[in-house]
C-alpha positions in Angstrom: 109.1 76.3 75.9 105.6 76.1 74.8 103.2 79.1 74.9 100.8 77.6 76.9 103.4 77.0 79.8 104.4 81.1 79.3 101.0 82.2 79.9 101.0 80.1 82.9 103.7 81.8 84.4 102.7 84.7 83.2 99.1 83.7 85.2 100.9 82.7 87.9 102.7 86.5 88.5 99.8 88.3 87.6 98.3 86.2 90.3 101.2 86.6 92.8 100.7 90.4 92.0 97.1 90.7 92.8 97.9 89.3 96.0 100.4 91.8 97.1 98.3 94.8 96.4 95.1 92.8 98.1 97.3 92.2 101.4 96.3 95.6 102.7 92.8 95.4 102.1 92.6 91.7 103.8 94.5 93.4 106.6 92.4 95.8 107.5 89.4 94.2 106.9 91.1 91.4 109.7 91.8 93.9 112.1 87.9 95.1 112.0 87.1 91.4 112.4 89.1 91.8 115.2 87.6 94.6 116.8 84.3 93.4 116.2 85.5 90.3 118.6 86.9 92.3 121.2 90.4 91.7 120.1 91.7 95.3 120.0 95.7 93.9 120.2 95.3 91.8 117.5 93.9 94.8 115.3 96.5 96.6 116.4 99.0 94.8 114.9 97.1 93.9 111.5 96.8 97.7 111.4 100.4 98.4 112.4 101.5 95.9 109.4 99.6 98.2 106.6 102.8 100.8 107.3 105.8 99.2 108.3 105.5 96.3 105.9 106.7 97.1 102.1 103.9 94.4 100.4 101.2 94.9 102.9 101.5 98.8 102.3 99.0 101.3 100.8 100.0 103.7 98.4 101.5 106.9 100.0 99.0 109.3 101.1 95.7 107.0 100.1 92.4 107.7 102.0 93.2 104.0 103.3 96.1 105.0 104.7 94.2 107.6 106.6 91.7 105.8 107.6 94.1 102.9 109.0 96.2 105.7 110.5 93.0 107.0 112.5 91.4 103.8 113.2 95.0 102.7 115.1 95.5 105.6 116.6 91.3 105.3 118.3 92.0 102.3 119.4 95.1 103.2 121.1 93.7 106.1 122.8 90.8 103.7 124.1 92.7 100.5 125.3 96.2 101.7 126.1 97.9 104.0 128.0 100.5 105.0 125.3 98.8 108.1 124.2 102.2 109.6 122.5 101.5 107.1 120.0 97.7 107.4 119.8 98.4 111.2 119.2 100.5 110.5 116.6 99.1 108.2 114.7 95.5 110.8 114.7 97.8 113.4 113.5 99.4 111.2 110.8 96.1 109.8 109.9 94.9 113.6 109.9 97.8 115.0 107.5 97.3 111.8 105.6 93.9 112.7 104.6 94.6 116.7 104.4 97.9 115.5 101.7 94.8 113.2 99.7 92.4 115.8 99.7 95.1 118.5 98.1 96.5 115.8 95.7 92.6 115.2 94.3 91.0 117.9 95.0 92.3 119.6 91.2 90.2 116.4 89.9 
């Protein structure tokens, strides 16, 4: 195999890889497109996605994990009646940030 065609598949999961770790970012930033058009379901979901989904997820215990966590559970508490799992995801989204701030804060 030539080299040129190993750096291209090398390129190619580089590429692949740099995709995976963007998925969360271009998930979130759907779900505030989302909001922004009065969509608060479909935010919900893109949202949701970011921690049930292995690729789409942030790292455990990042400050966009929190702020996903307590962006869900406002829009839950606004729209639905389900506030168990508006509660929830606030507290999760509120340890989330408390478990960031600990792990940085010897920085």
């Amino acid at each position: 195999m030539s080299p040129s065609m190993t750096n291209a598949g090398r390129d190619d999961d580089e590429e692949e890889e740099e995709q995976e770790t963007n998925l969360p970012n271009h998930l979130t930033h759907l779900a505030k497109e989302c909001l922004l058009s009065l969509n608060p379901l479909h935010a919900i979901l893109c949202l949701e996605a970011t921690f049930q989904n292995d690729s789409a997820k942030f790292p455990a215990g990042s400050i966009e994990e929190a702020k996903n966590r307590l962006m869900i559970g406002k829009i839950l508490n606004a729209v639905t009646e389900n506030q168990a799992e508006a509660k929830r995801h606030l507290e999760m989204g509120a340890f989330t940030f408390t478990l960031h701030l600990t792990c940085y804060s010897f920085y």
